[in-house]
PDB file of N, CA, C and O in Angstrom:
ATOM      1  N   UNK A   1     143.206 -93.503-199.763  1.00  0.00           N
ATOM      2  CA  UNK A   1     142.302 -92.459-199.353  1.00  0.00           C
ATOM      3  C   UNK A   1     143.084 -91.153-199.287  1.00  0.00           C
ATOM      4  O   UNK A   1     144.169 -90.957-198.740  1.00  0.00           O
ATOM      5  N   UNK A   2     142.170 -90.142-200.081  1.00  0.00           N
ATOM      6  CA  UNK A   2     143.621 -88.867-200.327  1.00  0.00           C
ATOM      7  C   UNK A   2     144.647 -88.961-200.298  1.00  0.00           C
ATOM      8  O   UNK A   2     145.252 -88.322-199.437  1.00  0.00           O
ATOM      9  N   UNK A   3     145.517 -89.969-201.405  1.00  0.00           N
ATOM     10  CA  UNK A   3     146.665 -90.028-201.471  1.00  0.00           C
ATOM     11  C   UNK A   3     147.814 -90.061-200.599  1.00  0.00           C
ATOM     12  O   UNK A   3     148.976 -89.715-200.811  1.00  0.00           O
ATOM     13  N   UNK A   4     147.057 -90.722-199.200  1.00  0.00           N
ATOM     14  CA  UNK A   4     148.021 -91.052-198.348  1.00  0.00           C
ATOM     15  C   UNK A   4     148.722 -92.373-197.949  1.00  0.00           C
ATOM     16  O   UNK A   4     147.856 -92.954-197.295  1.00  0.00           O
ATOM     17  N   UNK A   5     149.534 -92.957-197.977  1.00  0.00           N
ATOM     18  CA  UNK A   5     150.189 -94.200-197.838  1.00  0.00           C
ATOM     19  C   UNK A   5     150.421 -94.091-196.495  1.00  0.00           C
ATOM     20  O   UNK A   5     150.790 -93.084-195.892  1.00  0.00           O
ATOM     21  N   UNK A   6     150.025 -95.916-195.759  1.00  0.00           N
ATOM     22  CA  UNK A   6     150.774 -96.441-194.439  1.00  0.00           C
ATOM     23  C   UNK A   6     152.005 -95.902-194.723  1.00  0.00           C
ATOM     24  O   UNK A   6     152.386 -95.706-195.877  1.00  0.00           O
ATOM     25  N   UNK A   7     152.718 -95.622-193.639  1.00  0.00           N
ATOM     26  CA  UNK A   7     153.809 -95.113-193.413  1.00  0.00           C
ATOM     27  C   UNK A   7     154.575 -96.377-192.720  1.00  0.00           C
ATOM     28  O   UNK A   7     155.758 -96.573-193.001  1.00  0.00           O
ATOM     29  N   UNK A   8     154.020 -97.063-191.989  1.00  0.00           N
ATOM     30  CA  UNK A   8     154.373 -97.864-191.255  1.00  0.00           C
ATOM     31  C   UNK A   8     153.884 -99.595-191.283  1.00  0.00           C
ATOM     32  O   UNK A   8     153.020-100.045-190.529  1.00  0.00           O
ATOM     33  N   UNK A   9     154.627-100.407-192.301  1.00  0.00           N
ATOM     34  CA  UNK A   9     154.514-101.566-192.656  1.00  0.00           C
ATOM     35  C   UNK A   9     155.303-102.748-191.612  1.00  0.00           C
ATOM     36  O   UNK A   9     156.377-103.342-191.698  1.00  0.00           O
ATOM     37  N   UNK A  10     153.902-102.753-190.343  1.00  0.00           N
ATOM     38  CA  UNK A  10     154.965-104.003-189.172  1.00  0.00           C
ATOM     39  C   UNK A  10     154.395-105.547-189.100  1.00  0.00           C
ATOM     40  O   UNK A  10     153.273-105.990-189.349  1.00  0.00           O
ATOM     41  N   UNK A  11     155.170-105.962-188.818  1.00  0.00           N
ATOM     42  CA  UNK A  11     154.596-107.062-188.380  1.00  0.00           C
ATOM     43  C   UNK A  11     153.436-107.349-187.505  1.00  0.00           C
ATOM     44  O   UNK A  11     152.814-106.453-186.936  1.00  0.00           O
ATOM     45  N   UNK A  12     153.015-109.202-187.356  1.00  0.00           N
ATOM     46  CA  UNK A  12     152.729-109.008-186.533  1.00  0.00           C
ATOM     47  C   UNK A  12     153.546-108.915-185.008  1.00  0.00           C
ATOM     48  O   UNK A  12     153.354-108.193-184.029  1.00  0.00           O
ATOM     49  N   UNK A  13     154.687-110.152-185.338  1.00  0.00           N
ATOM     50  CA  UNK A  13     155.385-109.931-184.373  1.00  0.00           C
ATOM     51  C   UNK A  13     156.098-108.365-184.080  1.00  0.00           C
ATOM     52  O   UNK A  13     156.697-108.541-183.019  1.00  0.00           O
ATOM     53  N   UNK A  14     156.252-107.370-184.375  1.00  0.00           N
ATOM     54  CA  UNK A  14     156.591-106.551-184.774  1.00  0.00           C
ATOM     55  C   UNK A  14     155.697-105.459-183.980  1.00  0.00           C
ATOM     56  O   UNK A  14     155.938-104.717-183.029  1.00  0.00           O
ATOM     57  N   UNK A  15     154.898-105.620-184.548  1.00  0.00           N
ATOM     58  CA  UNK A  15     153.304-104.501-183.461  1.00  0.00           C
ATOM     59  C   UNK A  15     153.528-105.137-181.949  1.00  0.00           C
ATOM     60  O   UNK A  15     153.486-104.428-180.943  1.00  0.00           O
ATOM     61  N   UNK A  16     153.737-106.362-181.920  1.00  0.00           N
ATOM     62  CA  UNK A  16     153.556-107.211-180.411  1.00  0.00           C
ATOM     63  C   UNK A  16     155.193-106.735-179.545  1.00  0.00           C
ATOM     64  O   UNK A  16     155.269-106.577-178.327  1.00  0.00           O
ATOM     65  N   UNK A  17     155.889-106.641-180.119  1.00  0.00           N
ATOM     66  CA  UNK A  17     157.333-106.175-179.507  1.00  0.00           C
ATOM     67  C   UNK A  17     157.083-104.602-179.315  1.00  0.00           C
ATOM     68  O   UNK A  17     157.531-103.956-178.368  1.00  0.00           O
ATOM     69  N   UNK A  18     156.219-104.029-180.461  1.00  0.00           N
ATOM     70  CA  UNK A  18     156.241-102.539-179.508  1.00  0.00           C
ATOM     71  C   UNK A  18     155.159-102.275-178.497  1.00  0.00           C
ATOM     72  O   UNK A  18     155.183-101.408-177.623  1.00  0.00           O
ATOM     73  N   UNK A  19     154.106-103.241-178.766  1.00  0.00           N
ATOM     74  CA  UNK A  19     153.290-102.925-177.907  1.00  0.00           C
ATOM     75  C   UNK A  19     153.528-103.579-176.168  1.00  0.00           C
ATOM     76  O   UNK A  19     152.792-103.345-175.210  1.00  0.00           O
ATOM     77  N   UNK A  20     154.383-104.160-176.176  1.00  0.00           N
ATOM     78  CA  UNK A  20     154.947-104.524-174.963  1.00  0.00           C
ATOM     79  C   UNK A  20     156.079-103.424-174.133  1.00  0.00           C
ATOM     80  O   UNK A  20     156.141-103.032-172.967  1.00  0.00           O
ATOM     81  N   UNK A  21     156.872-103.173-175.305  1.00  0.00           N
ATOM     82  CA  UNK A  21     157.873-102.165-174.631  1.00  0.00           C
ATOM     83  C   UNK A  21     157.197-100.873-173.966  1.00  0.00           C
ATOM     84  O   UNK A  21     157.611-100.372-172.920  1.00  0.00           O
ATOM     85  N   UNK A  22     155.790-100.259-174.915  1.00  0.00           N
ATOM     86  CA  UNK A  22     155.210 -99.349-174.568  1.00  0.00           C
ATOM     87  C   UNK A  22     154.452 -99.538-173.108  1.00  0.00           C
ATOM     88  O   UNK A  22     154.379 -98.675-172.233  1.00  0.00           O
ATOM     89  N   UNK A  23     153.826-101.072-173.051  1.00  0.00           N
ATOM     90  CA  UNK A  23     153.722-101.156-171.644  1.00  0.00           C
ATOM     91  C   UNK A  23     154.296-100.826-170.826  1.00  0.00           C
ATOM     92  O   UNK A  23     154.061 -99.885-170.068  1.00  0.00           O
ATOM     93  N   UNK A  24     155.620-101.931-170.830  1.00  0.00           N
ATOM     94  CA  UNK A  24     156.586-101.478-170.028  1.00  0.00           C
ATOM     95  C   UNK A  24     156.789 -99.666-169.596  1.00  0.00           C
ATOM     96  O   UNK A  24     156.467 -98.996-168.614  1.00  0.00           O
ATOM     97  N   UNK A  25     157.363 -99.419-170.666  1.00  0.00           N
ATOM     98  CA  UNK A  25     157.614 -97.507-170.332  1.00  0.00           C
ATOM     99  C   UNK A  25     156.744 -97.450-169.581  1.00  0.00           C
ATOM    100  O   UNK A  25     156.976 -97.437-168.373  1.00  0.00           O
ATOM    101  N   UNK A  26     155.539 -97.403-170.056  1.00  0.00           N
ATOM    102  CA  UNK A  26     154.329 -96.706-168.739  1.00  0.00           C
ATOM    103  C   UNK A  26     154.198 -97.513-167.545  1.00  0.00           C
ATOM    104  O   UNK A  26     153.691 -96.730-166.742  1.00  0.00           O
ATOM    105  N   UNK A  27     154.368 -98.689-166.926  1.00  0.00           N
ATOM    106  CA  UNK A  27     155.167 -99.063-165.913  1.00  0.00           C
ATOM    107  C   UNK A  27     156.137 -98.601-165.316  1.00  0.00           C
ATOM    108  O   UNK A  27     156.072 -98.580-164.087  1.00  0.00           O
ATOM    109  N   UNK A  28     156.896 -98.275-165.739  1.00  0.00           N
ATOM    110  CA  UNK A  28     157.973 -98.031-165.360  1.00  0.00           C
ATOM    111  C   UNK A  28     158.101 -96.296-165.264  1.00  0.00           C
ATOM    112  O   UNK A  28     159.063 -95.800-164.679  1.00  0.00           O
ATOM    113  N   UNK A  29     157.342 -95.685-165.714  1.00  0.00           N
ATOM    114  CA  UNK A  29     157.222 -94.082-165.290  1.00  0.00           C
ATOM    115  C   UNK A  29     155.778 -93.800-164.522  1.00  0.00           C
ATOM    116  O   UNK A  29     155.368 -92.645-164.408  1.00  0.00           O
ATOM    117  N   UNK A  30     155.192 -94.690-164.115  1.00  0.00           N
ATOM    118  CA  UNK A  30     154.281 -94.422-163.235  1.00  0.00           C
ATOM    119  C   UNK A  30     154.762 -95.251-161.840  1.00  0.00           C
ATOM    120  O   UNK A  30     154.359 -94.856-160.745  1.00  0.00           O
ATOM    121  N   UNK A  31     155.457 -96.170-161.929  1.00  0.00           N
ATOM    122  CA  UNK A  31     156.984 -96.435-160.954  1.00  0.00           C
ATOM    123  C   UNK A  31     157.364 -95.145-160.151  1.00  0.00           C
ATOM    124  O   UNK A  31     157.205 -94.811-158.977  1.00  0.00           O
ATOM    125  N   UNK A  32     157.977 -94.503-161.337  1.00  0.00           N
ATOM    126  CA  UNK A  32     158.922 -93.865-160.805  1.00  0.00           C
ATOM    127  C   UNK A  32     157.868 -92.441-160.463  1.00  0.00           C
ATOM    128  O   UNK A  32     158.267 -91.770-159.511  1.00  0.00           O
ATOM    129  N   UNK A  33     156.745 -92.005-161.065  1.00  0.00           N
ATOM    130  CA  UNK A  33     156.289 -91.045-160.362  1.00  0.00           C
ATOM    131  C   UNK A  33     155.772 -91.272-158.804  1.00  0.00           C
ATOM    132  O   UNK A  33     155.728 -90.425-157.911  1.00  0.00           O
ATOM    133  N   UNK A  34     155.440 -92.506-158.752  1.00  0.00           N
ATOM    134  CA  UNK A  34     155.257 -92.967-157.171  1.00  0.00           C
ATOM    135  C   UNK A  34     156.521 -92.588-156.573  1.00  0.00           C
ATOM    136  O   UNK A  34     156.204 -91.651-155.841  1.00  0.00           O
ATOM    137  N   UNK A  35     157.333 -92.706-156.498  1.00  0.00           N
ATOM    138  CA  UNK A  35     158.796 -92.525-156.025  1.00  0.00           C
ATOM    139  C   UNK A  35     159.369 -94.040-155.932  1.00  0.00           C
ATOM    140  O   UNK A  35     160.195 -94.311-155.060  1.00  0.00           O
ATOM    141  N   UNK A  36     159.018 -94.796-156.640  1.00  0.00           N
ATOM    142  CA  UNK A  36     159.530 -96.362-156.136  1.00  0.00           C
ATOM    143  C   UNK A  36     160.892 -96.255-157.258  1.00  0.00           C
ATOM    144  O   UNK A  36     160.942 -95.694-158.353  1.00  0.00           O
ATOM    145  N   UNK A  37     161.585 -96.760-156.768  1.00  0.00           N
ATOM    146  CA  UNK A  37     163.784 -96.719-156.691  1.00  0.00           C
ATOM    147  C   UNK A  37     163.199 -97.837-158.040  1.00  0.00           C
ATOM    148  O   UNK A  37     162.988 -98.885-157.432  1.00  0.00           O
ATOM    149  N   UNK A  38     163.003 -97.977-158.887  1.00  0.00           N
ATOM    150  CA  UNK A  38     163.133 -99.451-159.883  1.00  0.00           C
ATOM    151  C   UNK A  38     163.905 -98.604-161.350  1.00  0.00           C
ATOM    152  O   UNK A  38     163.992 -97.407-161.625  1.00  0.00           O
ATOM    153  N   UNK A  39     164.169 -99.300-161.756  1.00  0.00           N
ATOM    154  CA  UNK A  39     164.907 -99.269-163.050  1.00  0.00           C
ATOM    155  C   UNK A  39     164.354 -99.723-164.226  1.00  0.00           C
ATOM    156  O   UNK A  39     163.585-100.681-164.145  1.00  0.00           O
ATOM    157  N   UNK A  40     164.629 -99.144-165.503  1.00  0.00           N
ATOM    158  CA  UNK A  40     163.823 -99.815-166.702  1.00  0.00           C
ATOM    159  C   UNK A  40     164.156-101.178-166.451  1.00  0.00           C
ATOM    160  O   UNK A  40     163.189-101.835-166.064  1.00  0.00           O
ATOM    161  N   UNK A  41     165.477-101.949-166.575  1.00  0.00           N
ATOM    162  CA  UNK A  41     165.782-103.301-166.748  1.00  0.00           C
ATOM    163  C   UNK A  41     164.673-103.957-165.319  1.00  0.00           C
ATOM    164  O   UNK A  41     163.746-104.618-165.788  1.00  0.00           O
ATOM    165  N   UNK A  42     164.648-103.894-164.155  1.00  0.00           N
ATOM    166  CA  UNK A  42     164.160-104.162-163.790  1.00  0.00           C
ATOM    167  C   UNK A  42     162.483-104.744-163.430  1.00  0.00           C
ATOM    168  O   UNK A  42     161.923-105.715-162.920  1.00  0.00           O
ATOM    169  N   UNK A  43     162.024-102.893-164.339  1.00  0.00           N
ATOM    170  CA  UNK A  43     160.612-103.606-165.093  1.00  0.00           C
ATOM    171  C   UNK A  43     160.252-104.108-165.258  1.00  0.00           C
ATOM    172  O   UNK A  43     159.262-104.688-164.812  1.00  0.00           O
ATOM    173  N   UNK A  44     161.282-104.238-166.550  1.00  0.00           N
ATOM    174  CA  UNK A  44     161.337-104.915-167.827  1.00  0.00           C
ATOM    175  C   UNK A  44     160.864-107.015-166.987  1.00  0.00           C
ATOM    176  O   UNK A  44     160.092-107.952-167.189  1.00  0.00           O
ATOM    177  N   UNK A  45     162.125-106.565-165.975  1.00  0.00           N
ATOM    178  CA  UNK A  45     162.190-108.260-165.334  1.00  0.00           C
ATOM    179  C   UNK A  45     160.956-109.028-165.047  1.00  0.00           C
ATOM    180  O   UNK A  45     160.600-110.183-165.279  1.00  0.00           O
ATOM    181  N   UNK A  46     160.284-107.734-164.312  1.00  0.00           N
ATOM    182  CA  UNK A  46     159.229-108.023-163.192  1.00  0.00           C
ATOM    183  C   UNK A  46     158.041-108.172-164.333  1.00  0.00           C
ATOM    184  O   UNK A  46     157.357-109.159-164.065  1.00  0.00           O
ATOM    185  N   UNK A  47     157.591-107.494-165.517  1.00  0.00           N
ATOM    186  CA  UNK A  47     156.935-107.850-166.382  1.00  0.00           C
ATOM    187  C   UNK A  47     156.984-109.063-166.782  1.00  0.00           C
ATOM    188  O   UNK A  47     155.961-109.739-166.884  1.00  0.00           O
ATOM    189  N   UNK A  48     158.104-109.488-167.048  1.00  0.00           N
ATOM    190  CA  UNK A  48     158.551-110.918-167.688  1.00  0.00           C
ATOM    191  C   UNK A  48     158.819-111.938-166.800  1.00  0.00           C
ATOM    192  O   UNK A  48     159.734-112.733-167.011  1.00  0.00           O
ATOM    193  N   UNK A  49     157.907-112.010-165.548  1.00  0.00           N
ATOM    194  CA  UNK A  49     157.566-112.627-164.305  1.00  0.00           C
ATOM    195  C   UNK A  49     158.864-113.176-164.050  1.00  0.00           C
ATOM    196  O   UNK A  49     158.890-114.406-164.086  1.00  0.00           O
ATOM    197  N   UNK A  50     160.140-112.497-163.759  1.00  0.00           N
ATOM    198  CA  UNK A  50     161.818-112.919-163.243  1.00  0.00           C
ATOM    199  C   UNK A  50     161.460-112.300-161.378  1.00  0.00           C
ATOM    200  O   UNK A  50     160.343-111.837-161.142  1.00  0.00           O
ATOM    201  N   UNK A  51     161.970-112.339-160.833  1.00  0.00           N
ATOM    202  CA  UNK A  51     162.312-111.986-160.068  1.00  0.00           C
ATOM    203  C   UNK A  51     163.220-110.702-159.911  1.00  0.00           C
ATOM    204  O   UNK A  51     163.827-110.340-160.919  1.00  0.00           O
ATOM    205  N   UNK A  52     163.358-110.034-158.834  1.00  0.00           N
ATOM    206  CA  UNK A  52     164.268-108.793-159.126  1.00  0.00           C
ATOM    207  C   UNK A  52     165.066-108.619-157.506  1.00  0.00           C
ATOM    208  O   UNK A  52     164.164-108.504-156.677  1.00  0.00           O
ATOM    209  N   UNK A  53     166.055-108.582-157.021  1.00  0.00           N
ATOM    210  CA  UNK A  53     166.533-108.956-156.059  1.00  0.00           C
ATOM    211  C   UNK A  53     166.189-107.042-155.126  1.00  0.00           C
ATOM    212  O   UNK A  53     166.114-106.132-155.952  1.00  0.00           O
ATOM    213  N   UNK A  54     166.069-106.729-154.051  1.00  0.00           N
ATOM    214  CA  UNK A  54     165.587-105.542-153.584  1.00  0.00           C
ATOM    215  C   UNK A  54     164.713-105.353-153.708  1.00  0.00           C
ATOM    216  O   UNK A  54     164.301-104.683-152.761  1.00  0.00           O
ATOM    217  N   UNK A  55     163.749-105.608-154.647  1.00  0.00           N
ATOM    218  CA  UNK A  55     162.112-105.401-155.161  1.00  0.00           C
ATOM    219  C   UNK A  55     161.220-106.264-154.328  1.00  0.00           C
ATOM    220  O   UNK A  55     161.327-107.473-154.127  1.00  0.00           O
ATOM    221  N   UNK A  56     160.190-105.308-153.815  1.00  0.00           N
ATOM    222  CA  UNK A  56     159.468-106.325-153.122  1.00  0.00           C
ATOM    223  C   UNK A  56     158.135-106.138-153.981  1.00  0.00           C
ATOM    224  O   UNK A  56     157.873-105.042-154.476  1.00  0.00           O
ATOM    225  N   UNK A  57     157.521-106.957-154.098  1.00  0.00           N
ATOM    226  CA  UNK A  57     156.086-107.157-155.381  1.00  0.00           C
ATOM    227  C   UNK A  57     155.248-107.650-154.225  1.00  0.00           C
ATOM    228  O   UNK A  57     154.078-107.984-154.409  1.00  0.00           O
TER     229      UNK A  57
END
C-alpha cells in the first residue's frame, strides 16, 4: 500500500517479549511516580510472581 514496507518483521515470540517488557516499564514508572523505592529488576521480579525481599505487595 503506497509503497511502503513493514519495517518491522517479529516474531511471535518476539512481539510477546516486547510486549511484556513494555508492561513492565509502565509498572515500574507509575511505581516510581507514586514515590514507591522499587527498582526495574525488582518489577521485573514481582511481575514474574518471585518474591522481592523489602517489598511489601
Amino acid at each position: 500500500m503506497f509503497g511502503l514496507e513493514a519495517k518491522y518483521h517479529m516474531t511471535r515470540e518476539e512481539n510477546i517479549f516486547v510486549a511484556k517488557r513494555n508492561i513492565i516499564d509502565y509498572i515500574w514508572k507509575s511505581a516510581r511516580l507514586e514515590g514507591l523505592a522499587v527498582t526495574y529488576p525488582d518489577t521485573e521480579a514481582i511481575f514474574n510472581g518471585m518474591s522481592v525481599q523489602g517489598q511489601i505487595l
